[in-house]
N, C-alpha and C positions, 0 to 999 in steps of 0.2 A: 504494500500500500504506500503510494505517494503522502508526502508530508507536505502542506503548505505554508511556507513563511512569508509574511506583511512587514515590510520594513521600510525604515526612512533613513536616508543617507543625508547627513548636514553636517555643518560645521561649527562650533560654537570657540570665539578667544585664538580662531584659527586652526580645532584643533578637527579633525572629522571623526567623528562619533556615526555609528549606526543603532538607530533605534526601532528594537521590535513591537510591530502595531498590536500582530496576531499571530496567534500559530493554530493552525487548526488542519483536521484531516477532510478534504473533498470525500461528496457523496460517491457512489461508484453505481451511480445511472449513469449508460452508455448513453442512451435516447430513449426516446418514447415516440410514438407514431400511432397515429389514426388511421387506420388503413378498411378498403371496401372487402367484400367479398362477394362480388358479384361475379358470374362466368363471364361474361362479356369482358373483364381483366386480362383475359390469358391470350386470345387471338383477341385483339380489339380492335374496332371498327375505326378512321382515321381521329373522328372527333373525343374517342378515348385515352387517343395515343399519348397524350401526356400525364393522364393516370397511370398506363403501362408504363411509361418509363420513370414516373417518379417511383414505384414499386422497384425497378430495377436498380434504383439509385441506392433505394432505403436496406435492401441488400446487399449492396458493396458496403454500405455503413457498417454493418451489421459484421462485418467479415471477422473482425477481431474481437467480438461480444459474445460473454463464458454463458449464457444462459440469457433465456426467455422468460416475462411471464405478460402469459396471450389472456387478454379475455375476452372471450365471445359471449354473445347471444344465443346461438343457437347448439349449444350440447345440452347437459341438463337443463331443464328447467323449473328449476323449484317458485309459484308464488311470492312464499314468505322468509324463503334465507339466501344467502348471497352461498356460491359453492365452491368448494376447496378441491379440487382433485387429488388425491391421496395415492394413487396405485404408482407400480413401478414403471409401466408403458403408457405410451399414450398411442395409438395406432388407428388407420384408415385409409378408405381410397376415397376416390371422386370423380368421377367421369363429367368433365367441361369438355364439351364438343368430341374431336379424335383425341384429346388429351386425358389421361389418364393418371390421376394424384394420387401416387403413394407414400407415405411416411409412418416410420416406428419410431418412433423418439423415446428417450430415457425420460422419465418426469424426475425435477430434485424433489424425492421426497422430504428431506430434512428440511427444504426452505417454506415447502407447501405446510407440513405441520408447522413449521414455525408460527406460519400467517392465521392458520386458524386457532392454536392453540392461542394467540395473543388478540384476536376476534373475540373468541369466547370469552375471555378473562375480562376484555371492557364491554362484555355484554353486546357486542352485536352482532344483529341476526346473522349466522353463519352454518354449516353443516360440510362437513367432512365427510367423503363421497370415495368409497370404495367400489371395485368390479370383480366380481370373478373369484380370484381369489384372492386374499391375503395378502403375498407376497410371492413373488416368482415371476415366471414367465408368462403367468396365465393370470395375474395382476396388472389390467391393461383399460382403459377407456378409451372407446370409440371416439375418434376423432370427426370430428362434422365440418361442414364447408366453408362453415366460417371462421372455421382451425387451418382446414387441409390449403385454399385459395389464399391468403397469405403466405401459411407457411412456404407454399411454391416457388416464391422469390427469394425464398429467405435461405440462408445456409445452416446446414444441418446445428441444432445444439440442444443441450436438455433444456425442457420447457417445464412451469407451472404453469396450469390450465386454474382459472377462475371464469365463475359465471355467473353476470347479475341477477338481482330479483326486481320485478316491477314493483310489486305490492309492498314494500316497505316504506319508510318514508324517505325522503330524500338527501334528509341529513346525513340517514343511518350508512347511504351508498358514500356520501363526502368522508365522512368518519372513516369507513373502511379504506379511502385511500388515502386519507391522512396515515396507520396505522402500516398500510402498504409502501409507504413513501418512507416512513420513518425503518422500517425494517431495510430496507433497499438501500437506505444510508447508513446502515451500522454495517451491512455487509460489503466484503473485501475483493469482490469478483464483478466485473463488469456486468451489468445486466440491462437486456435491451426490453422495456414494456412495450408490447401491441397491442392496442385495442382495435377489435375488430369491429368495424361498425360501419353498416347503409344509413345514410339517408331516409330523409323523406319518400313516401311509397305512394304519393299519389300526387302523381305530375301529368297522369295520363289517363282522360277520360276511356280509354279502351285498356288500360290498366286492372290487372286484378281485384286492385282495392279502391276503382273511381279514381275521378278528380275532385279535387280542394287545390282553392288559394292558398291553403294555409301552406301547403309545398314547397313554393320557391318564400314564401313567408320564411319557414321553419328553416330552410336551408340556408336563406340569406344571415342570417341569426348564427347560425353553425358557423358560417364560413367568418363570419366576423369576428367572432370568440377565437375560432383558431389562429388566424390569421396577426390578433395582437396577443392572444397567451393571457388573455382574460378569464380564466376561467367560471369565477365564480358569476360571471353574467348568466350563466347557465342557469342560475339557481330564480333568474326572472320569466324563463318561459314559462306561458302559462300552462297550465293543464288542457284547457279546450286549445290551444295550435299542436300540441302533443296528439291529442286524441285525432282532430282534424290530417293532421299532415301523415302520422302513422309511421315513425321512422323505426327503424331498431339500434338507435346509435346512442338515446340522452342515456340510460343508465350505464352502461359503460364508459361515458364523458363525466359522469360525475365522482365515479372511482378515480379518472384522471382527473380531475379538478378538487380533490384528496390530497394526491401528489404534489401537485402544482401549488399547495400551502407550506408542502414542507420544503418538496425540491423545485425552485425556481427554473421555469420550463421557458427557454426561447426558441419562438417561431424559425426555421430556416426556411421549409417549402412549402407550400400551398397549393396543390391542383384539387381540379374538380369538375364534374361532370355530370350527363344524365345518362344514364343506357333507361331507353325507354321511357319506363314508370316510376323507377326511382333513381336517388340522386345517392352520388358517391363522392369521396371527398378522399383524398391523401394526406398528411399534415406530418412532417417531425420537426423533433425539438429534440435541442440538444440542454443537457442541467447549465444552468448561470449559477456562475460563479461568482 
């Protein structure tokens, strides 16, 4: 672990003195990144192509970073607790067009219990999430697409798997990444956060879910928040442009927006995009120092 020294170089009677301001040891967040998981990512149409290649970017980033921790939307889904993945694998396929997503990854068990054992202890809602079995080879959670389509870009590493709850309050999700963030800065290994998250889902009256104004509403809102590293502006969307616009991205934004109280999060990229019906968005940040 790097050690960092603040110091001031002056001269006092003629004589130069160096005076220490700080010493302190930096968080060890490599990044953080809001990333889609849409199929349209992987061959994508010309008007995508700068969500494709910002993914290909956040990838090279990524090349020197000792572990992951992904959270998506769509693997478990518990109501009332936010989830801890626990097992030794994490594994899955995906079929996006002729492509074909496979991944086995290591999970760190020891960082994942960390996060819920220190969940539980300040009381919020959390749950510890086994498969299969126990431990071994046959201790493994299915990976879903909103795991497997990131990961795609990404380069092999062991990953913690989290996954939000709608039904909590919305403090309870900020909380959890305060306690996320503060865990991420005691630890000595680089680690990259992914939150996996779409947009707004009704941008398109021949859309699955309708159209609503609230869409490029709820997006514009997103795109603003990320783009200055504001997070807690999040916490003014209302409930009826949520309900309206239908995205699957605010409660995973406010586990980062958790973080973003403890570890100071700076904007670097910003793209964004529609495939179709709904809206996709790329963002990393790198920890301010």
């Amino acid at each position: 672990m790097y050690l960092y020294i603040v110091y001031l170089v002056g001269k006092i009677a003629g004589e130069q003195r160096i005076y220490i301001l700080d010493i302190y040891f930096p968080h060890m967040l490599d990044f953080a990144a809001v990333v889609p998981h849409g199929d349209e990512l992987i061959a994508p149409e010309p008007g995508l192509l700068e969500l494709h290649n910002a993914m290909l970017e956040l990838g090279r980033m990524a090349d020197s970073t000792e572990l992951y921790v992904l959270i998506t939307p769509h693997n478990i889904r518990i109501d009332t607790h936010i989830g801890v993945i626990l097992t030794e694998y994490l594994a899955g396929s995906w079929r996006s067009g002729a492509k074909n997503i496979r991944r086995t990854l290591r999970s760190d068990r020891a960082l994942a219990k960390r996060i819920y054992e220190r969940a539980r202890a300040e009381d919020i809602p959390v749950v510890g999430i086994n498969f299969g079995a126990l431990e071994g080879k046959y201790s493994r959670m299915p990976l879903d697409w909103g795991s497997l389509i990131p990961l795609y870009f990404m380069p092999r590493k062991k990953t913690v798997l989290l996954t939000p709850a709608r039904n909590i309050p919305r403090n309870a999700l900020v909380r959890f990444g305060e306690l996320l963030g503060a865990i991420i800065k005691e630890d000595s290994r680089k680690i990259g956060v992914i939150v996996s998250a779409d947009q707004a889902h009704t941008h398109s009256a021949t859309g699955p879910y309708g159209y609503s104004e609230y869409a490029e509403k709820y997006d514009k809102q997103i795109l603003d928040i990320l783009s200055k590293g504001h997070f807690d502006e999040l916490l003014e969307i209302s409930e009826d442009t949520i309900e309206r616009a239908m995205p699957d991205s605010y409660w995973q934004l406010l586990i980062l927006a958790g973080i973003g109280r403890i570890i100071k999060l700076d904007p670097v990229n910003v793209a964004y995009g529609i495939a179709d019906y709904f809206g996709m968005a790329v963002a990393h940040f790198t920890p301010y120092l």
